[in-house]
N, C-alpha and C positions, 0 to 999 in steps of 0.2 A: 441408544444413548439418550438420557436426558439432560436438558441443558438449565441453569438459575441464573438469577439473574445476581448481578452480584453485588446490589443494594440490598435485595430479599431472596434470600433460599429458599422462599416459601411460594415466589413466581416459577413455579415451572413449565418446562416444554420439551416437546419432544426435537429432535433436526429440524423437520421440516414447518413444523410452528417456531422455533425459533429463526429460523431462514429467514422464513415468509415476515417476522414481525419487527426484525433489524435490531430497533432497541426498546427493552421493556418496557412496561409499561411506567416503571418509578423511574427512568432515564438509565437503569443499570444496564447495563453492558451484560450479556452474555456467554458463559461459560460452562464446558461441561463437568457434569458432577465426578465425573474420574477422568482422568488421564490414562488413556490405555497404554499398556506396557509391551514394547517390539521387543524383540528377539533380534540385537542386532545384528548376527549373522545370519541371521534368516535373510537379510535382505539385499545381502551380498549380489552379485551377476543381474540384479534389477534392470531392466528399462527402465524411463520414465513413467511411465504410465502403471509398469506393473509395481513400481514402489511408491507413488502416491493412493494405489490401489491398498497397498497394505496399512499405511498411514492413515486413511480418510476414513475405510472399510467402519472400524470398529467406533467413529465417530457419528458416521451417517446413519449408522443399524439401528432400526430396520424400515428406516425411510427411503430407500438405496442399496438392491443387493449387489454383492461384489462383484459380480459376470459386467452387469449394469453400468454399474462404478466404473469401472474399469474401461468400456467402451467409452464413455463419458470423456473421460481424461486422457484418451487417445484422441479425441476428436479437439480436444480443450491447448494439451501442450506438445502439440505441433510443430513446434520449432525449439531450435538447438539452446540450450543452458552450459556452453563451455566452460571450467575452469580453466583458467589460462596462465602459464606462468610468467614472471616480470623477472624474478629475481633471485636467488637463492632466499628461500621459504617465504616467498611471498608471490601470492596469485591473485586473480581479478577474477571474481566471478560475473560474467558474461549477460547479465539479466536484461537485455537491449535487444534480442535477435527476435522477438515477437511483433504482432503487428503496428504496435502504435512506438516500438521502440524505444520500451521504458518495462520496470521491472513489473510492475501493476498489471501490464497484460497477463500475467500466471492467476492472480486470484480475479481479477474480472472476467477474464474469459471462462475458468473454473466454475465461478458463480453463475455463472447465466446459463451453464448446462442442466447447473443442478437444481436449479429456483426453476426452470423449464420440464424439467424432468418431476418434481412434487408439487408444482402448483398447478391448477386450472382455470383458475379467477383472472378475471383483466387485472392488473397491477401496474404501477405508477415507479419506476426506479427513480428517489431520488436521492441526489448525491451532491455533494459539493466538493468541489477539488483545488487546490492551492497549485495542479497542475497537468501532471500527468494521469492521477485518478479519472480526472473525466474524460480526456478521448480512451483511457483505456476500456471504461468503460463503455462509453460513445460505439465502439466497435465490437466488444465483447456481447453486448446486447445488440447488435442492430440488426433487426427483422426478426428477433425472436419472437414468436406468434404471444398473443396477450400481453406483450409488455410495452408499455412507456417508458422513457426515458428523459426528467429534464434534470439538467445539470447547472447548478449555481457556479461560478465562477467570478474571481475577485475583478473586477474591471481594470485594465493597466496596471497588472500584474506578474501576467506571465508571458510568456515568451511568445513569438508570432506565430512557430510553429504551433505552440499547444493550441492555441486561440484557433487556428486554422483548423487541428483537427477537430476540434468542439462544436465549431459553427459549420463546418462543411457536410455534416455528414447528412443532414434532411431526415426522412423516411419517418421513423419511428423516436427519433432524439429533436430535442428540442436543448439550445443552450439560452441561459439565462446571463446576462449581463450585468452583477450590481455596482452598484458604488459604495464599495468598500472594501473591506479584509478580505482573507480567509475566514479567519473566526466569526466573521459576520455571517457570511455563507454556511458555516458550520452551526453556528446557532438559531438560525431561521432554520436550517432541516432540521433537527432536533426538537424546536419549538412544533414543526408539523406531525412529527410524528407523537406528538401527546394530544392532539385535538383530537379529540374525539368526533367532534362533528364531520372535520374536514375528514378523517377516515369511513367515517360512514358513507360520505358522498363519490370519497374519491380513493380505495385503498391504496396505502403506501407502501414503499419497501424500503431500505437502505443497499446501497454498493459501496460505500466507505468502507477503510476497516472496523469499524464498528459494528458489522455483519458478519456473524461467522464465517459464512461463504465465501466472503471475501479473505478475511484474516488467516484460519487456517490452512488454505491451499498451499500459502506463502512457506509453510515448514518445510514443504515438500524440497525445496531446491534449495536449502543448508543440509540436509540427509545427501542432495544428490551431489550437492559439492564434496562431502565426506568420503562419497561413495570412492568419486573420483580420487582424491586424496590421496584414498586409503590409510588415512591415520585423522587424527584430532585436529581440528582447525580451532586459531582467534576468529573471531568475525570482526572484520569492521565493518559496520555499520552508516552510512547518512540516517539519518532521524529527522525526523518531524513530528508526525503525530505517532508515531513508536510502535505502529501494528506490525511494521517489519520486525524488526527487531525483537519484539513479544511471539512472532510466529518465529524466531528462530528459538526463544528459549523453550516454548513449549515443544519443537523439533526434541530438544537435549530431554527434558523431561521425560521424552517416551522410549528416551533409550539412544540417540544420537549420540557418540562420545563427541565433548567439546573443549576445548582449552578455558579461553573466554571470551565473552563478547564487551564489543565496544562500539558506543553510541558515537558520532558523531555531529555536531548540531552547527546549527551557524550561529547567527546575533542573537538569537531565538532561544536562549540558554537556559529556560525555567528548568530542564528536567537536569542539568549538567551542577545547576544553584541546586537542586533536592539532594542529588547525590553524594557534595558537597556540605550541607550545615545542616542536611534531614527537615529540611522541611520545602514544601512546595509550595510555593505562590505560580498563577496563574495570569499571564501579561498578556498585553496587547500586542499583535504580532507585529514585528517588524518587516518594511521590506529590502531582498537580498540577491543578490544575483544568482543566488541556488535558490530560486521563489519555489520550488514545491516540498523545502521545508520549514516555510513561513508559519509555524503553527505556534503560537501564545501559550496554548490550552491541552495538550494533546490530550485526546479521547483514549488512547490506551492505555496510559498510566495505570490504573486501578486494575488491569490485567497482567500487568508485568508483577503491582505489587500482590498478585493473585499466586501466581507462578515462581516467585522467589521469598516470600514472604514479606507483611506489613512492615516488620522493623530492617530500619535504613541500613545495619550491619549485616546483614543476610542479604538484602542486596545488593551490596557493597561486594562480596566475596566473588560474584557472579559477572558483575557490569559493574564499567565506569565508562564517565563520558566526557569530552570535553567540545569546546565552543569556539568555531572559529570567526576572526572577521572576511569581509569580501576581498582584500588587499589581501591578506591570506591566502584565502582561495585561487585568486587571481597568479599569486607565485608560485603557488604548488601547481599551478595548471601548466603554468611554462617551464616550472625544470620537470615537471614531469614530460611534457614535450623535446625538452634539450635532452636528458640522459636516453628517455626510450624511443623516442621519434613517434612516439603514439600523442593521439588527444585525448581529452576524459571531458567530462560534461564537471558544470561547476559543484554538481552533489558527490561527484565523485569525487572530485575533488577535494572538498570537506573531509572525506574518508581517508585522502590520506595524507591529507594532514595530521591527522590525531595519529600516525603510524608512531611517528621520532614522541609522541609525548605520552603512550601508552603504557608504556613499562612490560611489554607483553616481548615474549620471547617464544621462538617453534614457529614451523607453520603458519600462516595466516593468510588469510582470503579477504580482502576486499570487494563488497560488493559494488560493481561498475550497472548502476541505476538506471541508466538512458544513455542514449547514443549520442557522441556529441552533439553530433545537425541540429537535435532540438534545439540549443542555445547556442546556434551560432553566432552569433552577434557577439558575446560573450568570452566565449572561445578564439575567436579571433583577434580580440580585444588583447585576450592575453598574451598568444603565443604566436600572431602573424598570421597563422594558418587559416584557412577555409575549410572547414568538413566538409568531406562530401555527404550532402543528402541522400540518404537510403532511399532503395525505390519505393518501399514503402510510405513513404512519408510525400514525395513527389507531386501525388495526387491531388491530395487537399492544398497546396499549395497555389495550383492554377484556380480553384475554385471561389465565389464569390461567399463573403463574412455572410450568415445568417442569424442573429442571436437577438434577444428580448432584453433590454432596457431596465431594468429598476432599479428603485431607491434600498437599503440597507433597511429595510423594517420586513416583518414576519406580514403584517396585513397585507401591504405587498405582495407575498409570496401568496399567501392564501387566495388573494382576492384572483391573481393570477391561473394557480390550480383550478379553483372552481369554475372561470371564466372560462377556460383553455377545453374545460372538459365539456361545457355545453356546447362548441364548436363541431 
């Protein structure tokens, strides 16, 4: 498969040059030139593994043969993806039961088998996360032979848990500490990965969704909520920078049956405004008690309008979204606590809120993001209750904060790389 970039058709790559390269070289984002078409009964009585094998298979060819593949992604999704039910035709898809306890461990753990598997070169992962992207990744890479890992993170942002697992982990990850956004974080990686110099000196990669490795894994587990199903699901959605939700529509594209999807967003509402009066402006992010959907700007936009087409009535038929505030959040956190005696984390939250204002009918699956623990403070806030912390998470908690100090400017980040790498 080859992959363009999707400023110019005329950048191409194969998987493993586009893996290895994140985001093109004109800033375009990464797509491939066909969408392979499943046999959705083919993929009936699947494993996990044997059905991202079929999914990823005709994507990764022939940088990755299927025997290969498939070993890969046994060793990658390791743990349970339950759909679960709440309610008559309403379920929570389960995306928490991995290591960092957050839905991002399916495509960071994914990626780092497969960027280990076609690369040879020392490599630099860098990434910026508004939360759970970077311990997911923190731990999906960590001790993978030739790789680095520093991770931009918004300064008094996110939550103690995430902060904890970002800075605890030592070894091969290094966390960077700015002062600012997300989107600040997001635009300093972006800015590094067009230097040309700083790549000669020091080669980068991306683990955002803006890396196919990342992004695409993520389809795999709307096919296997399906599976479970056994009929058509709505998706809700939490949203930020929208690579979830774009890996589920490209899932439907290759043959998934779907109902529809629905975005979910908080304060953060530029993609819910596009949907709404067709046209996109790009904001400064706000901060929210679901902080790792604090995104302004999202990076996958131009993928979604790739996968349903450019005019706003074609994607319109497919997805809508709506915007909640934190007081919002906050309510739905506690009657969802009073009617199920369950807790939800505040992204999940977000998600079902948008249930009562969807207009969507059938089936439906809720994607449940993160385990509450991550935001407990939060959580408690709303509904009395204390999560219990997974054992998972436990760990970095006793451990001592480790992370790097900057100011919000790219020379910063660079002067940092280059510095870091003479050490």
């Amino acid at each position: 498969m080859m992959y363009h970039s999707l400023s110019n058709k005329s950048i191409r790559r194969s998987f493993s040059e586009a893996l290895r390269e994140g985001l093109a070289p004109d800033r375009g984002l990464y797509v491939p030139e066909q969408i392979p078409e499943l046999n959705w009964e083919d993929l009936q009585g699947m494993n996990l593994a044997q059905l991202g094998t079929a999914m990823l298979a005709p994507l990764a060819a022939p940088s990755i043969s299927q025997d290969r593949l498939e070993l890969l992604l046994g060793d990658a999704l390791n743990f349970p993806i339950p759909l679960q039910p709440i309610s008559d035709d309403l379920h929570m898809l389960e995306l928490f039961h991995g290591p960092t306890a957050a839905f991002k461990d399916v495509g960071a753990r994914v990626m780092s088998r497969l960027l280990a598997e076609t690369s040879q070169e020392r490599l630099t992962v860098l990434v910026a996360t508004s939360g759970d992207t970077g311990s997911a990744v923190a731990q999906g890479f960590l001790n993978v032979p030739n790789i680095d890992v520093v991770i931009l993170y918004p300064s008094g942002r996110i939550s103690h848990i995430q902060e904890q697992q970002l800075t605890t982990v030592a070894e091969n990850i290094v966390a960077l500490e700015i002062d600012g956004a997300f989107d600040d974080c997001q635009s300093m990686v972006k800015e590094a990965f067009l230097d040309r110099e700083l790549q000669e000196m020091r080669p980068l990669t991306s683990a955002n969704s803006i890396n196919i490795g990342r992004w695409m894994p993520q389809a795999i587990y709307y096919a296997w909520a399906t599976i479970q199903a056994k009929e058509a699901l709505n998706f809700v959605v939490p949203s930020g920078n929208f690579g979830n939700i774009a890996a589920g529509v490209l899932a439907s594209r290759m043959g998934m049956p779907v109902r529809k999807f629905v975005a979910a967003v908080n304060a953060n509402d530029g993609m819910a405004e596009y949907l709404k009066n067709g046209q996109f402006t790009a904001k400064k992010s706000v901060q929210t008690c679901s902080n790792a959907m604090d995104v302004g700007d999202p990076s996958n936009r131009p993928r979604l309008e790739w996968l349903l087409g450019p005019a706003i009535e074609s994607m319109r038929r497919h997805l809508t979204a709506a915007a909640y505030s934190d007081a919002q959040t906050i309510e739905e956190m506690q009657a969802h606590w009073l009617q199920h005696q369950s807790l939800v984390c505040p992204h999940t939250a977000v998600g079902l809120c948008a249930l009562a204002d969807a207009g969507i009918s059938g089936p439906t699956a809720v994607l449940a993001t993160a385990d509450a623990a991550k935001f407990g403070d939060v959580v408690e806030r709303a509904t009395g209750q204390t999560p219990e912390v997974p054992k998972s998470l436990r760990g970095c908690l006793e451990k001592k904060k480790e992370s790097v100090r900057l100011v919000a400017s790219y020379s910063a980040l660079k002067g940092y790389l280059l510095d870091s790498r003479k050490a």
